[in-house]
N, C-alpha and C positions, 0 to 999 in steps of 0.2 A: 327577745324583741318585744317589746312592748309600743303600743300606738295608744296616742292620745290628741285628741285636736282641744287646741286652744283658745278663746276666746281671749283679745288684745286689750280690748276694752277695759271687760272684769276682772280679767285675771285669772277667770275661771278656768277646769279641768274638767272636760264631758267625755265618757267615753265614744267612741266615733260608732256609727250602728253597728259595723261587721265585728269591731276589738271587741263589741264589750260583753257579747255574747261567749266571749274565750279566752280572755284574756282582763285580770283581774287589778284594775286600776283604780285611783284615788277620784274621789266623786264629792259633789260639793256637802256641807255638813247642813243640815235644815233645822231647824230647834223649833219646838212645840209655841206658836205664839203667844205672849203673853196676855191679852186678852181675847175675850169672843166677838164673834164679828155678828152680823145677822143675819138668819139663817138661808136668806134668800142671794146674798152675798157669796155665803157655804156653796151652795149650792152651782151658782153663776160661773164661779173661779174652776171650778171641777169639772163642772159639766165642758165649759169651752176648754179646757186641756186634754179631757176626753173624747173631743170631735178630732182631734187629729190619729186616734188609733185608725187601723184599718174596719173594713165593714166583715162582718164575721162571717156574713153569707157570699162574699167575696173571696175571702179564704180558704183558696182550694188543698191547703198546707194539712187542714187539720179533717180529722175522720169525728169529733162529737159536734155531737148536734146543733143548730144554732137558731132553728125554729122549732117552735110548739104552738098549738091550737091558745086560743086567749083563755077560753074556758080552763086548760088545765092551768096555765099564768096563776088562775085565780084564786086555784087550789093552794100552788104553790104560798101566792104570800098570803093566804090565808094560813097557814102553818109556819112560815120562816120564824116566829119566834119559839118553835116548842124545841125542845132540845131530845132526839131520838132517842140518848142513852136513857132517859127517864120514863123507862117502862112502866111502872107501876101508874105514873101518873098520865103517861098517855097509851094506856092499853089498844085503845085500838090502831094506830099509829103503827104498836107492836105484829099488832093480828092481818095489819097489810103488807107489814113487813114478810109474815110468815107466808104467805098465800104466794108471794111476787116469788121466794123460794121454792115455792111447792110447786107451780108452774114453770120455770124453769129446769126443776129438778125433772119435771114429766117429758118436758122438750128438749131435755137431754136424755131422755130415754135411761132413765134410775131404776135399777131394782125397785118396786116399790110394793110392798106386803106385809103379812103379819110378822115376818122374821127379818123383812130386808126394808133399813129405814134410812132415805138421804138425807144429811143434813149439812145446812148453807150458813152465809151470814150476809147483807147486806154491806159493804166498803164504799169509800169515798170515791174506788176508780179501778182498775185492773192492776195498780200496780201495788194496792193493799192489798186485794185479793192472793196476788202472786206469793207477796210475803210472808201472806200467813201460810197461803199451801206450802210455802218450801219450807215453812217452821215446821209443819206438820208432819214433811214427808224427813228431815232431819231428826227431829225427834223420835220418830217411829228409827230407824236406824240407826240410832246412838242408842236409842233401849235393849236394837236389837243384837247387835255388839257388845254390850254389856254381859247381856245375860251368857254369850257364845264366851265370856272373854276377851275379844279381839280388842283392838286399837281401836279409836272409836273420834278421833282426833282429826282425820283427812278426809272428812266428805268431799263429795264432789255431784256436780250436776251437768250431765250431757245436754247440748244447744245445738242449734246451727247459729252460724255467724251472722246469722241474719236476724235473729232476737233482739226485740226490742230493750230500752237502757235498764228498764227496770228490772231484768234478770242481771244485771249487772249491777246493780245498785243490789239486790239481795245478798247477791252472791259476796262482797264486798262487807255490807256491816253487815253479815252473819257468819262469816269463816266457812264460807265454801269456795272453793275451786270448782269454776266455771269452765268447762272442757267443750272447747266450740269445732262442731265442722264447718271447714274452711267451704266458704263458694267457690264458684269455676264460672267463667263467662258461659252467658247460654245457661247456666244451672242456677237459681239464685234463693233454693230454699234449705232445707236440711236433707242430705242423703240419707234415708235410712240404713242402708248398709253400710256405711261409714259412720254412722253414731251409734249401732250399736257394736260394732268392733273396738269403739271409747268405752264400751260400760265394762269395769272392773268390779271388785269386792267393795270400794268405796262409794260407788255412784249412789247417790239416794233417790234418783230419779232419772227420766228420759223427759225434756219437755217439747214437746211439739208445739207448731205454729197454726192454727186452722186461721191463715189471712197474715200474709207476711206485709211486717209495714210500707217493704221495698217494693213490693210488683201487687200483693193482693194475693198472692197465689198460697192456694190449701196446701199445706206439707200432707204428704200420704202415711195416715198415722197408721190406717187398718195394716198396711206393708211391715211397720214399725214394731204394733202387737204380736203381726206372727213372730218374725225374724227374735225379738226380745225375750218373746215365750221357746223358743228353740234353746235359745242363750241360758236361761233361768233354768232350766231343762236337764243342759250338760253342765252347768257349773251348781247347780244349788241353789242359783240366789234367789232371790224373788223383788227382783229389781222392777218397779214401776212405772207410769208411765201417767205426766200432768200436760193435760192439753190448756195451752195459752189460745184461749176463744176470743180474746179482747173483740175484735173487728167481724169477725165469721160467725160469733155463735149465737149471731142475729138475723143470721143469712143462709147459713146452711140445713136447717131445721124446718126454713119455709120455699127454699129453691132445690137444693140436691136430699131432699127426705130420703134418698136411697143409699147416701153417702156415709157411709161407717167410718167415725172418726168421735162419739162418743162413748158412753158406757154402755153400750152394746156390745166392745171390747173388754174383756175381763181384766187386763193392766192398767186398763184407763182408771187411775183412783182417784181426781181430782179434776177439775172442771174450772177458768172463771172466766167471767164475762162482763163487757162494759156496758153500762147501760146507758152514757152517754154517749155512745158511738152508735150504732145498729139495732139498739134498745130506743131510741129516739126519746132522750130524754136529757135536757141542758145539764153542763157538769155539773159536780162529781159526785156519780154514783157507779158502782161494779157491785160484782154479785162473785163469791167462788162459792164450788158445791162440794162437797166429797161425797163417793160412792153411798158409804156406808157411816155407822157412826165409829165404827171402830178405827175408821181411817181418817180420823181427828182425834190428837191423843187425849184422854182427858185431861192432862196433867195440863194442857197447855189452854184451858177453857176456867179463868177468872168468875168466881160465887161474890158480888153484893151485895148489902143489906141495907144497905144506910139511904136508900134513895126511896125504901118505903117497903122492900118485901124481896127475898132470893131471886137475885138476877142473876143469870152466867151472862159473860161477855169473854169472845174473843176478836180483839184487833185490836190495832197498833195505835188507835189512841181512845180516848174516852167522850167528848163530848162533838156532837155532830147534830148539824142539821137536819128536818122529819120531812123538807118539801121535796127532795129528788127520790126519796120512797114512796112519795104519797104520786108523784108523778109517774113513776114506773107503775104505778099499780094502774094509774087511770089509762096510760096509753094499751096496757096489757085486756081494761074492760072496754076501753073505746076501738081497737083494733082488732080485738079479737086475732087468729088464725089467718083468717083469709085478708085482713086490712094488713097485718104484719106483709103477705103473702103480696100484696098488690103493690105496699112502698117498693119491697124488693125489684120488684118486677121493674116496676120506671125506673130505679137508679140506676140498674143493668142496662136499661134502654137507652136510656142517656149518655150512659158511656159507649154505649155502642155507637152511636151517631155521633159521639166526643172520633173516636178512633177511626172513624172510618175519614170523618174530614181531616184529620190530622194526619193518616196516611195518602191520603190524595194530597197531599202539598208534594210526595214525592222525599220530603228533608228528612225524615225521619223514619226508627226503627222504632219498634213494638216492643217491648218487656214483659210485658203482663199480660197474664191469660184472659179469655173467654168463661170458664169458670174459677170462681175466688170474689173476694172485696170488687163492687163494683169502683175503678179504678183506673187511671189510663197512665202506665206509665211507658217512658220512650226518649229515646236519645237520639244525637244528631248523628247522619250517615257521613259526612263533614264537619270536623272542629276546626278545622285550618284556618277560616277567616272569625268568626265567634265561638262563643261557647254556650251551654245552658245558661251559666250564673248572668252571662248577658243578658237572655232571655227572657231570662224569669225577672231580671231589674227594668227590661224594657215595658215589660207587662204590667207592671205596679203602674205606668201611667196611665192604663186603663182601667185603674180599678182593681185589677186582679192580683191574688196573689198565690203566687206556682212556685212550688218550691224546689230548688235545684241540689240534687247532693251527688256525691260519691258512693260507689258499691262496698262493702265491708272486704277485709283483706282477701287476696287472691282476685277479685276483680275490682278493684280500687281504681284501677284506668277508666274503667265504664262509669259517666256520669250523667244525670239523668234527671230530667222533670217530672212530677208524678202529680197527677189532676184526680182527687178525691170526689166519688160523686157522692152527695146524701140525700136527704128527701126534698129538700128542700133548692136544689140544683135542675131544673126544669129542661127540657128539649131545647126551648124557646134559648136560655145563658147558654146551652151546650151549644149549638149553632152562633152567638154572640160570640163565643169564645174563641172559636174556628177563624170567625174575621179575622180577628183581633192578634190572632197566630197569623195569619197571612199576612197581615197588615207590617207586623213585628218584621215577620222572616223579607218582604221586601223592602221594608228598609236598610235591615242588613246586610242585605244583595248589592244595594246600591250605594250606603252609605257606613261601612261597616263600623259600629261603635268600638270607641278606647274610652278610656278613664279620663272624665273633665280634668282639665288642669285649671278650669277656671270655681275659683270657691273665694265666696263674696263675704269677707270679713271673718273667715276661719279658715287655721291655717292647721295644717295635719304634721305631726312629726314623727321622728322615728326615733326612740332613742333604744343601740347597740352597744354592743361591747363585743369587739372584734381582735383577733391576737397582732399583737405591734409586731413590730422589725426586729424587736430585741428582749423578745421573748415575752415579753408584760401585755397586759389590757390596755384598752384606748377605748375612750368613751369616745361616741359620736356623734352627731345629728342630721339628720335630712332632711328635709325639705319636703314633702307630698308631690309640692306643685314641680319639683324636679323631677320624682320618683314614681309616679301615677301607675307606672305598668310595675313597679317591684310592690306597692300595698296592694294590689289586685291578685298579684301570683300569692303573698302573704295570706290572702284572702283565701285564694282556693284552698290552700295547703291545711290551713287551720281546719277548713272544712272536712277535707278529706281526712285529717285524722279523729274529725269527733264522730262519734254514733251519732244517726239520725232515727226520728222517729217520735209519734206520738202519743199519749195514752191517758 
């Protein structure tokens, strides 16, 4: 099935918002103007096409950041033209890069001594970081297969099914087999006792979640290290274990300091973390660490010369911008410890008072803990007259935007709204928001919303292909303004079968 709404007029073909996020259609052809306009024109045409996206601090969908101090701003485009990979010519650039490592490497609690030395690299976001740990932790097990002898051909990586896409995009263009545990309603992180009963002689790793994108909630990695070290134990291996920090390992380091879930664990050999999420810092930047340097293979760590003097470089691409390093570094000397310590604290608070009014409406169930990502997520105790995706489409007329999905297989029935808090989400919006959910939920009491039939000069179609009477295909078309409740069910379905999730 494919949807596509038409414009009569032009003749044109747009994809409609919910298709085109899923579904892969013909879009108009645009061609480079033939001359230049000026530049205040440039400007004019862009800018006003760009006032109708959403407000970023409205969007409660995404966990990175979308405020920063003006001061750092300043920093930033004071540097937007140096280009990071060119160490040589911007050394110290380099040496803030090193230090933003060095401190994280100690807030994750690293070996760190004359024998035991961590080392990182700065990435665009969590989901580079990811890819290189899993190259690292693939590589280290196809050397080590080699040397045994064995097959060296079927890696695989233990998940919960509640990992975000980008372990799914590694696993995919790097030839791993992705071995997920299933969720259960009520349960909605990784078992540990079910993931590691998945690790065999192939697994190249265990990865855990510290902040799951669906509820917020810490997977129990310290449970994970023992059970895993049992395992390596009676079988030989020495199967490891990569914590996916994206969201938590901004959070856990300055609220649960007592929480064992980094390399305080001896299997823990890999670490990364987003620094536009909980790092308070605008995209894209991540950070991953390893333990040690042995647990980066060399082979897989790129020597230049040509940019002025030996540079190693590992990551998946080459040239990158130096302002969201230069910006991690400032909020790291402007926050210090205890400023890091005191965001945390409001965003928790906020959500606290997010979930308390949102449980007093009585509509609603709870999903997400008390400790983890501060977060609010929750479903209806009744779908029978509306749904979330209602919800969340009723709320965009206020400004907000809440985003509604499906649980990953095994509780795929359960669907849910999830309210991201960040620094920049104040007491003051979280009380706003609470109306704004009252406001919503009685109108639906009263007036329960369906799918406008009314649409003013576009017209939605559907075009299938359904089996005839006599055994052949049959093209077909529908109407929208006929079918309003069948693209809404199309709606959820698509939804429900895609991963959700930010990074």
């Amino acid at each position: 099935m494919v949807i596509t709404t038409t414009i009569p007029d032009s003749g044109e073909h747009l994809n409609s918002t919910f298709a085109s996020r899923y579904v892969r259609t013909p879009v108009p052809k645009y061609k480079m103007p033939a001359n230049p306009i000026p530049k205040e024109a440039a400007y004019q045409i862009i800018n006003d096409e760009l006032m109708l996206d959403g407000t970023p601090r409205l969007n409660l969908a995404s966990f990175v950041t979308t405020w920063m101090e003006p001061e750092c701003e300043k920093l930033m485009m004071a540097s937007i033209n140096k280009n990071y990979v060119d160490m040589d010519e911007y050394p110290v650039t380099t040496e803030l890069q090193n230090r933003c490592v060095n401190m994280i490497a100690r807030l994750f609690n690293a070996p760190v001594g004359e024998t035991d030395t961590a080392v990182g690299v700065g990435t665009v976001g969590s989901s580079e970081a990811i890819m290189l740990a899993g190259l690292a932790f693939k590589r280290k097990w196809q050397s080590k297969r080699k040397l045994e002898g064995k097959p060296y051909d079927k890696p695989n990586i233990v998940t919960g099914a509640n990992v975000q896409v980008c372990w799914e995009k590694f696993a995919r263009y790097f030839e791993v087999d992705l071995k997920e545990v299933k969720l259960s309603e009520g349960y909605y992180v990784m078992d540990p006792v079910k993931a590691v009963e998945m690790v065999d002689e192939n697994t190249i790793c265990v990865a855990a979640i510290l902040g799951s994108t669906l509820t917020g909630e810490f997977e129990n990695v310290k449970l994970l290290n023992e059970l895993l070290t049992e395992k390596n134990k009676e079988t030989g291996w020495d199967t490891p274990i990569h914590v996916d920090a994206a969201s938590g390992g901004f959070i856990a380091p300055f609220i649960y300091p007592n929480l064992e879930w980094d390399f305080r664990l001896p299997l823990v050999k890999s670490i990364n973390v987003s620094g536009h999420k909980y790092g308070l810092v605008y995209p894209g930047v991540g950070w991953v660490v390893w333990r040690t340097k042995e647990d980066l293979p060399e082979d897989l760590v790129f020597h230049i010369n040509y940019l002025g003097s030996d540079q190693p470089t590992f990551t998946l691409n080459f040239s990158k911008g130096s302002s969201q390093i230069i910006a991690q570094y400032y909020q790291f000397v402007r926050l210090g410890f205890e400023g890091y310590k005191n965001v945390m604290e409001n965003c928790l608070e906020s959500a606290r008072v997010l979930k308390e009014g949102i449980e007093k409406t009585g509509l609603f169930n709870i999903l997400s803990k008390d400790d983890g990502v501060p977060l609010v997520a929750f479903s209806l105790k009744d779908s029978s007259k509306y749904d979330v995706f209602e919800i969340s489409g009723s709320l965009r007329r206020f400004g907000w935007i809440v985003p509604a999905y499906t649980m990953p297989p095994n509780a795929e029935h359960i669907a849910v709204l999830r309210v991201v808090i960040r620094e920049d989400f104040s007491r003051a919006l979280a009380e706003r928001l609470i109306s704004d959910i009252e406001k919503v939920m009685k109108e639906m009491e009263t007036h329960p919303i369906r799918v406008s039939t009314k649409t003013a000069h576009v017209t939605a179609t559907i075009d299938e292909t359904q089996d005839g009477d006599d055994g052949g295909k049959k093209h077909i078309k529908k109407s929208a303004r006929e079918t309003p409740e069948e693209i809404a069910t199309y709606w959820r379905q698509l939804v429900a079968r895609k991963r959700t999730g930010v990074c």
